[in-house]
C-alpha positions in Angstrom: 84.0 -6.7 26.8 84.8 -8.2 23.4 82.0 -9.0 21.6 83.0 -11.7 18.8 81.0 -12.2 15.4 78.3 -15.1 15.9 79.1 -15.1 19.6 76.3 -15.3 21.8 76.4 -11.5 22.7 76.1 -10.6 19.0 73.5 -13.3 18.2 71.4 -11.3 21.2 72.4 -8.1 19.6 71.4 -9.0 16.4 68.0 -10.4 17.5 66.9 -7.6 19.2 67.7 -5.5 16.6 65.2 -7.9 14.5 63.0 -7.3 17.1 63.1 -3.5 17.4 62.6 -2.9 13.3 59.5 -5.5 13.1 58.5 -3.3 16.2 58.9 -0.3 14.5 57.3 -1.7 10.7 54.4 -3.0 12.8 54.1 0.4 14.5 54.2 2.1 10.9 51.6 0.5 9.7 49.5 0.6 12.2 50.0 4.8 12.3 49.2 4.0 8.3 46.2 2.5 9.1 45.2 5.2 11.5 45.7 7.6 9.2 43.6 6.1 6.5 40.9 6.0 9.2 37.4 7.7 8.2 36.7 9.0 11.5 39.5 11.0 13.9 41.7 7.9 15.8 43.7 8.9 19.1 45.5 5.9 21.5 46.5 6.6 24.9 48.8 4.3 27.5 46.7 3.4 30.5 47.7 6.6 32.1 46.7 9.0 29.8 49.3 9.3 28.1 49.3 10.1 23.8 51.2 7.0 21.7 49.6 8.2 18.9 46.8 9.8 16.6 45.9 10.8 13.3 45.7 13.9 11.6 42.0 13.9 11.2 42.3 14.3 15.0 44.7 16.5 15.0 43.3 18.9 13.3 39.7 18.4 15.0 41.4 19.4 17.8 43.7 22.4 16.5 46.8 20.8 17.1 50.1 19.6 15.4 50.0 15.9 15.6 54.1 15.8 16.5 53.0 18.2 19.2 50.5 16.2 20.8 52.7 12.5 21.0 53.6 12.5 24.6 51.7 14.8 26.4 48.5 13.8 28.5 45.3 13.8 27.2 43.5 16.5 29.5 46.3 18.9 28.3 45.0 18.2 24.7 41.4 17.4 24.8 39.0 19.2 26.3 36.0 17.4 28.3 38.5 13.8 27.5 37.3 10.8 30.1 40.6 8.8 28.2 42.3 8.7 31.0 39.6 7.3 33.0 38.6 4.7 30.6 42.4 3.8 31.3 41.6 3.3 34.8 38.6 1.7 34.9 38.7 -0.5 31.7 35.0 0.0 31.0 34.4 1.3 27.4 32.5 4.1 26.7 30.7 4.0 23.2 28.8 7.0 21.6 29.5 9.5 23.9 28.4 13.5 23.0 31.5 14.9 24.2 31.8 19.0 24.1 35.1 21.0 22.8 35.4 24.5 21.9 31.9 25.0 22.2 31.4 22.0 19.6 29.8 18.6 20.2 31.1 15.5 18.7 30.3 11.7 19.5 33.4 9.6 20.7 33.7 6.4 21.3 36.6 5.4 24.0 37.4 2.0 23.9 40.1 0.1 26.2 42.5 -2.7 25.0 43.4 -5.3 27.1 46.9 -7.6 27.4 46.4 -10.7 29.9 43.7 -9.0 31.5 44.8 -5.6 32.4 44.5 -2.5 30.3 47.4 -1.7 28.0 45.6 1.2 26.0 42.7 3.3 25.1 41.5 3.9 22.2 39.7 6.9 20.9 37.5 7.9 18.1 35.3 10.5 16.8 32.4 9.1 14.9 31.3 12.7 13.9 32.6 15.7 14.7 29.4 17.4 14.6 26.5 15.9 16.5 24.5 17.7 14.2 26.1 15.4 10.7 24.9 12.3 12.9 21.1 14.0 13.1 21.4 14.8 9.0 22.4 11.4 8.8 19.5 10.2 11.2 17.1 12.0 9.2 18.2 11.3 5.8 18.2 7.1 6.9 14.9 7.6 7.9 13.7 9.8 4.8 15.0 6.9 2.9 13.2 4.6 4.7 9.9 6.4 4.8 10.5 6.8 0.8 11.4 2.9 0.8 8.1 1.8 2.6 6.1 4.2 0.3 6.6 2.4 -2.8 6.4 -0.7 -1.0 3.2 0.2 0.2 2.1 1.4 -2.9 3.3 -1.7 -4.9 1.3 -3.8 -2.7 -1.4 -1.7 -3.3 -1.3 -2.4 -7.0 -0.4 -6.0 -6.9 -2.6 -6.9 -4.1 -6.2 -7.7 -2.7 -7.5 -4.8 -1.0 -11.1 -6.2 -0.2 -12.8 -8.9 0.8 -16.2 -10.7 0.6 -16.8 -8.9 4.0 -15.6 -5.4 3.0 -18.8 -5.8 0.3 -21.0 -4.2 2.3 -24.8 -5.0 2.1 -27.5 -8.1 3.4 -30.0 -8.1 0.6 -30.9 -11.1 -1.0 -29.8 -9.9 -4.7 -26.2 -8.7 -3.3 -26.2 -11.9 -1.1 -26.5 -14.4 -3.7 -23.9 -12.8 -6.2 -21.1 -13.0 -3.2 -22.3 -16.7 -2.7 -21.4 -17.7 -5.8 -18.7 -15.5 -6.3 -17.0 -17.0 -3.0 -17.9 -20.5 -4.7 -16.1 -19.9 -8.2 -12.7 -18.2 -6.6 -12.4 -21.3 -5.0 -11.5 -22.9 -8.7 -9.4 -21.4 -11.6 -12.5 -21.2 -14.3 -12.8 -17.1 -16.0 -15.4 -15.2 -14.6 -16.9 -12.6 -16.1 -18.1 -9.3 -13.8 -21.1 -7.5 -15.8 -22.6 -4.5 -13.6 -23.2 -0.8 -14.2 -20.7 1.8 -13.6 -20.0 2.2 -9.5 -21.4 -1.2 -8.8 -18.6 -2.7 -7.1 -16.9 -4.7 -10.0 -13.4 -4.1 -8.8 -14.3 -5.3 -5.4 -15.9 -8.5 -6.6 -12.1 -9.3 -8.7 -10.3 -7.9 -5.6 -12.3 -10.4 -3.2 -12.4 -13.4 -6.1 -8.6 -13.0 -5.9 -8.2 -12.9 -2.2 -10.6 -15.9 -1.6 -8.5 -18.3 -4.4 -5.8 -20.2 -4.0 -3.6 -17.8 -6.3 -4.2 -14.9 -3.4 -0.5 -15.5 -3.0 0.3 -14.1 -6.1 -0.1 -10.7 -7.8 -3.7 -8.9 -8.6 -3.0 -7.3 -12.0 -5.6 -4.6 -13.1 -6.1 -3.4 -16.5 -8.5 -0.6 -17.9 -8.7 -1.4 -21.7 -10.7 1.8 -22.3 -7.8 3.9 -20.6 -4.9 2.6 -22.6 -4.8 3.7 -26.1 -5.1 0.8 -28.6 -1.6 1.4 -29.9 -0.2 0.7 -26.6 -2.7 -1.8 -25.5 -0.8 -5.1 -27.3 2.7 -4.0 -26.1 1.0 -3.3 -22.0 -0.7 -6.4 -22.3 2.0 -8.7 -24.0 5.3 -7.3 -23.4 8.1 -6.7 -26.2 11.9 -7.6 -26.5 14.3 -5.7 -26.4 14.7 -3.2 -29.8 11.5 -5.0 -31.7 10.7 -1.3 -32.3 11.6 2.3 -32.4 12.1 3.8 -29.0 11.7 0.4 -27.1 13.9 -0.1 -24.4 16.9 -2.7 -24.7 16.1 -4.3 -21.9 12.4 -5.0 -23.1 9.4 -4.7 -21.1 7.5 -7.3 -19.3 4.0 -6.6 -20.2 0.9 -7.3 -17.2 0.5 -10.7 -18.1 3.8 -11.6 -17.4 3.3 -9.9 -14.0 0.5 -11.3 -13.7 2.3 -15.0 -13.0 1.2 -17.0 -11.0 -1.8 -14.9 -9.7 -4.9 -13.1 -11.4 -5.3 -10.1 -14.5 -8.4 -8.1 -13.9 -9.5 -6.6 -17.9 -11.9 -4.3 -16.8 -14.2 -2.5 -19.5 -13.1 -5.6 -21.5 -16.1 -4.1 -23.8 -13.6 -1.3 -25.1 -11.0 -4.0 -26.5 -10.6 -3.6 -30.2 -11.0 -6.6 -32.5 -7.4 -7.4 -33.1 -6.3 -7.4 -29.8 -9.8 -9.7 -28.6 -8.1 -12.3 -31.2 -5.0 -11.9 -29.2 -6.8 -12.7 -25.9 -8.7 -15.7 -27.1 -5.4 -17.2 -28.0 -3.9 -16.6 -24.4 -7.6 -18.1 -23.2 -7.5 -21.4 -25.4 -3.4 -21.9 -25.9 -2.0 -20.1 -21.9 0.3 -18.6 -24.1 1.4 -15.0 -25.0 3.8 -13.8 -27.8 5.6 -10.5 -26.6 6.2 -8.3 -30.1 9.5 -9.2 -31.1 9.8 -12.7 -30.0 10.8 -15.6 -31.9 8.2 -17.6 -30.1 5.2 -17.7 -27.6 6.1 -18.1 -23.5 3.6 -19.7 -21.7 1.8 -18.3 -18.9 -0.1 -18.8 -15.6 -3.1 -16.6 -14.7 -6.5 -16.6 -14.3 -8.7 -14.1 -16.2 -11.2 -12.2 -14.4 -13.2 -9.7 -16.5 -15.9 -6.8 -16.6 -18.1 -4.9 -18.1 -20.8 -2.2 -18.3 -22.5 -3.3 -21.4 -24.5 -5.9 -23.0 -21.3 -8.0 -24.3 -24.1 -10.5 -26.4 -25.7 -7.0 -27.8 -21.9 -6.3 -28.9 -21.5 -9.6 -30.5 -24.5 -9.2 -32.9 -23.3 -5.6 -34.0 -19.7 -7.2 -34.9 -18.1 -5.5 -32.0 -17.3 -8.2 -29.7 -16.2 -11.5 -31.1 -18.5 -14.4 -30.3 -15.9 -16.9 -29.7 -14.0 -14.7 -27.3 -17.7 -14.1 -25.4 -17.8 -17.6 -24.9 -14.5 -18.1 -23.5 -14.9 -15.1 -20.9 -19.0 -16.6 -19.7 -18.1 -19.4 -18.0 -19.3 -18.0 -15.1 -20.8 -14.7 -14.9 -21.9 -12.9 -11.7 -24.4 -10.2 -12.7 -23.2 -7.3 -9.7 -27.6 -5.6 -9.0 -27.3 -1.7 -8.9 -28.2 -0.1 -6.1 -31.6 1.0 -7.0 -32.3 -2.9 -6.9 -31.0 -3.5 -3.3 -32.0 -0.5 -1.3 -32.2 -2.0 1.7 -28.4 -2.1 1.7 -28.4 2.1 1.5 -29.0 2.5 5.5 -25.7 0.2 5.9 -24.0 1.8 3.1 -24.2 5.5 4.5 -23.1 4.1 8.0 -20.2 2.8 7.0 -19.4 5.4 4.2 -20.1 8.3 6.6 -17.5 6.5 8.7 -14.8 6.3 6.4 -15.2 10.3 5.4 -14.8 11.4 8.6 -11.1 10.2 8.5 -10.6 11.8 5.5 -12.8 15.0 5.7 -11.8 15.6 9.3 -16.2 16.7 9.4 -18.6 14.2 11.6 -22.1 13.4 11.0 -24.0 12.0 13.3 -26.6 10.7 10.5 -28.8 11.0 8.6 -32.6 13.0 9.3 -35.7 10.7 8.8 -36.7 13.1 5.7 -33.1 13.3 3.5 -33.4 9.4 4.1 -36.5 9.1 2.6 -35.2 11.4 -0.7 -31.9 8.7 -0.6 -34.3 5.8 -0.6 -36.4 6.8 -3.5 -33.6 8.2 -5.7 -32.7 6.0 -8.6 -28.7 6.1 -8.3 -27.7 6.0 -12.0 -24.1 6.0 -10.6 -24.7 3.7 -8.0 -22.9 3.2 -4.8 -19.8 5.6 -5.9 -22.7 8.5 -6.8 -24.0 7.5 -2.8 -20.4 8.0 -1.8 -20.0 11.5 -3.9 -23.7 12.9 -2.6 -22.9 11.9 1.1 -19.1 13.8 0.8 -20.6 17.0 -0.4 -23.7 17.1 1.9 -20.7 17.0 4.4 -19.3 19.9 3.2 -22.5 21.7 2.7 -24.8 20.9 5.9 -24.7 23.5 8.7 -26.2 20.9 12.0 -25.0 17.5 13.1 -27.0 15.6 10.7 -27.4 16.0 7.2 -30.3 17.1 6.5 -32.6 17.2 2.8 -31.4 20.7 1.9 -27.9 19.5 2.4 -28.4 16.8 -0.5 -28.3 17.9 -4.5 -31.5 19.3 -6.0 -32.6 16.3 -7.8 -32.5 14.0 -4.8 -34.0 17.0 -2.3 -37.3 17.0 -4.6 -40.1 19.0 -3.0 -43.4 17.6 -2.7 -45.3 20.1 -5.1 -42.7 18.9 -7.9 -43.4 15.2 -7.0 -47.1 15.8 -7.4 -46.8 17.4 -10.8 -44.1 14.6 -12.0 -46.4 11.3 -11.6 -43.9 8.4 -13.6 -44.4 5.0 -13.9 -41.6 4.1 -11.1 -43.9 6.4 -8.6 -47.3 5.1 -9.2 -45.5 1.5 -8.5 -43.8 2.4 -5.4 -47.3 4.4 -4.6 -49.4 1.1 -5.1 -46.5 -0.7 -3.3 -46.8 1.5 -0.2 -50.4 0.4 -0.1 -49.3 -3.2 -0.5 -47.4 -2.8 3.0 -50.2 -1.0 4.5 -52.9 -3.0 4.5 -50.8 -6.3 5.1 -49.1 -5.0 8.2 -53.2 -4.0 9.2 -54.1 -7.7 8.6 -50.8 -8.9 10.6 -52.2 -6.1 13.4 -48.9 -4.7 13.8 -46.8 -7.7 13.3 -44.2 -6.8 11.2 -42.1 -10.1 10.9 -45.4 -11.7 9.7 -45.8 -8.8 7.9 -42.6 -9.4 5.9 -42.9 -12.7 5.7 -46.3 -12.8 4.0 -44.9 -9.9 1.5 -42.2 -12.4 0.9 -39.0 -9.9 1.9 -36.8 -9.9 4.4 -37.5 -7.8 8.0 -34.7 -5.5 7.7 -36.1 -5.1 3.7 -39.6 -4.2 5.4 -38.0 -1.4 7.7 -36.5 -0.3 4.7 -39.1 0.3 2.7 -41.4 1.5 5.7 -38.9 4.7 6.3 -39.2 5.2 2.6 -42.4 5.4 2.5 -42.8 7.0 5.6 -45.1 4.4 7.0 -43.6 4.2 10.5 -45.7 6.4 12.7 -48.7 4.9 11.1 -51.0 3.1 13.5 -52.4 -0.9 12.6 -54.4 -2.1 15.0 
């Protein structure tokens, strides 16, 4: 047969040579590609048979890759269900697969060409079950670390209490959250002025929660634990090289982060002069001035502050501008100590006795009659976080299921000799007051809602008073 240039036979001729190099560029690349492949690639025909693989492969399985082209699968690969996927079309993904006495997961996944199955394809994700476990446990390391910070960040820029968490029903603790609730509800300063272990914190934290900024972040500030060098630059910011050792990126300082939400200056007492000046400006103008800025930013944030002293006492020694005192009273809610509300101790060691047995691991089942008594009558200089501190060690100390008056600190567990030899002014009141209950639960014959409501206190106040002064077994009729 003659075959004649540009005849049909060498158009054909020439066409499937076209044909067979695009074929074999295509198949080129994709062996190029394969071999580029992360994980360990292997393609079988329908039957089992090897088209092709990549060295990663190869060498997982101890072989030479020219070696393995051709032959079928089970005389390569140990364990291999390629074949089958071949026959069955159904792909198999993640598959712990054992060889040489090593696991790996493969993946075996078939291709289809007008509906039947034209190859397999294999791949080993990791060749030791044991990198996918490291993996596994480093992703969830990361994410443990990851929810830590974002856990703690919400801790620190928001409300962890409410009105409710404040625990307590006496009238002096219940008209302080009143207004409190009343004044969160607007965007006027409040000042917080209680003694130390009061609950000022959880007033600002439940101020913030219950205002319309609750949204935004819940800054807190100690002015008495940064040191006054540092205090401008925490409170206002700085740009970027305004000073020896800042960084060039600046620093947002805790107004800035406060946008949008609430700053809590706690011990605002402790501020000194120049920086009070400072904070009156931010009051009257909503402005700050980082250090190093050509000009004031304006800001956004309500102002709640506290204290432990006498701010008005401060202002006549010079220590505490007047101006600035004027512009944090707007509204000030005066946080009673506990010796003022002692009805709310019973509550208080329920719920605090509670909350240590989480985190103690030890369970009390109360309180005896007699260490009440002693917890009543004690004068808590350090208020309810003292109550929290004495209840924690008599945990640790107290030998039966209830803690009893030896288990409390000396100066609460007072014996009765001492009191007798230590008459003071607060003990011939609360001796006269006992009497006082007496004889007006006598005159109610043993009604002790009258009772209360003829002393003018509340019934729960009454029982309260009545275990303190051990009046409950009397008889009054």
């Amino acid at each position: 047969m003659i075959i004649r240039r540009n005849g049909w036979v060498h158009r054909l001729l020439v066409e499937l040579a076209g044909k067979a190099q695009k074929v074999k560029e295509e198949k080129d690349m994709l062996q190029t590609i394969i071999d580029h492949a992360y994980e360990g690639v292997l393609i079988v025909d329908p039957n089992g048979y090897i088209l092709m693989a990549n060295e990663i492969y190869a060498n997982f399985l101890g072989w030479k890759l020219s070696d393995m082209i051709g032959k079928h699968v089970t005389e390569v690969i140990e364990n291999t269900r390629m074949h089958i996927v071949g026959q069955t079309g159904k792909p198999e993904i993640a598959q712990i697969q054992k060889i040489n006495g090593r696991e790996m997961i493969a993946s075996r996944i078939p291709v289809f060409n007008q509906g039947k199955v034209a190859a397999v394809v294999g791949t080993v994700m990791f060749q030791e079950v044991d990198d996918l476990f490291a993996l596994t446990t480093k992703v969830e390391n990361l994410r443990k670390e990851l929810n830590y910070y974002k856990d703690e960040l919400d801790k620190r820029l928001q409300a962890k209490y409410s009105f409710d968490t404040i625990l307590g029903t006496s009238e002096e603790l219940e008209k302080v959250k009143i207004l409190g609730r009343r004044v969160a509800k607007s965007d006027t300063t409040i000042l917080l002025k209680g003694e130390s272990g009061t609950g000022k914190e959880l007033f600002a934290h439940a101020i913030h929660r219950e205002s319309y900024r609750s949204a935004g972040p819940l800054i807190k500030v100690n002015c008495a634990a940064i040191p006054d060098t540092l205090l401008e630059s925490e409170l206002f910011g700085y740009k970027g090289g305004s000073f020896t050792g800042a960084k060039k990126s600046g620093k947002k300082g805790k107004f800035a982060l406060a946008k949008g939400g609430t700053i809590f200056l706690d011990e605002i007492s402790e501020m000194p002069l120049m920086m009070q000046a400072k904070l009156l400006r931010v009051l009257q103008e909503k402005e700050i001035e980082p250090i190093g800025a050509d000009k004031p930013e304006s800001v956004d944030v309500r102002i709640i502050a506290a204290t432990n002293k006498d701010l008005l006492t401060l202002v006549e020694q010079g220590k505490f501008r007047h101006d600035l005192y004027y512009r944090l009273n707007v509204v000030m809610l005066e946080i009673p100590p506990l010796r003022e509300r002692s009805e709310d101790i019973p509550l208080l060691i329920e719920s605090f006795l509670q909350q240590l047995e989480k985190e103690t691991g030890i369970r009390a089942k109360g309180v005896e009659d007699e260490a009440m008594r002693a917890l009543l009558a004690y004068s808590w200089p350090g208020n309810i976080r003292e109550l929290r501190n004495v209840l924690e060690r008599a945990l640790y100390v107290k030998n039966g299921e209830m803690i009893a008056l030896q288990d409390l600190p000396p100066l609460l567990a007072t014996s009765p000799q001492t009191e007798k030899k230590m008459v003071t002014l607060k003990q011939a009141v609360e001796k006269a007051e006992a009497e006082v209950i007496r004889e007006t639960i006598r005159r109610t014959k043993g009604d002790k809602i009258a009772a209360a409501r003829q002393l003018g206190i509340s019934k729960s106040g009454l029982y309260v008073k009545l275990a303190r002064y051990g009046l409950n077994e009397e008889r009054y009729q």
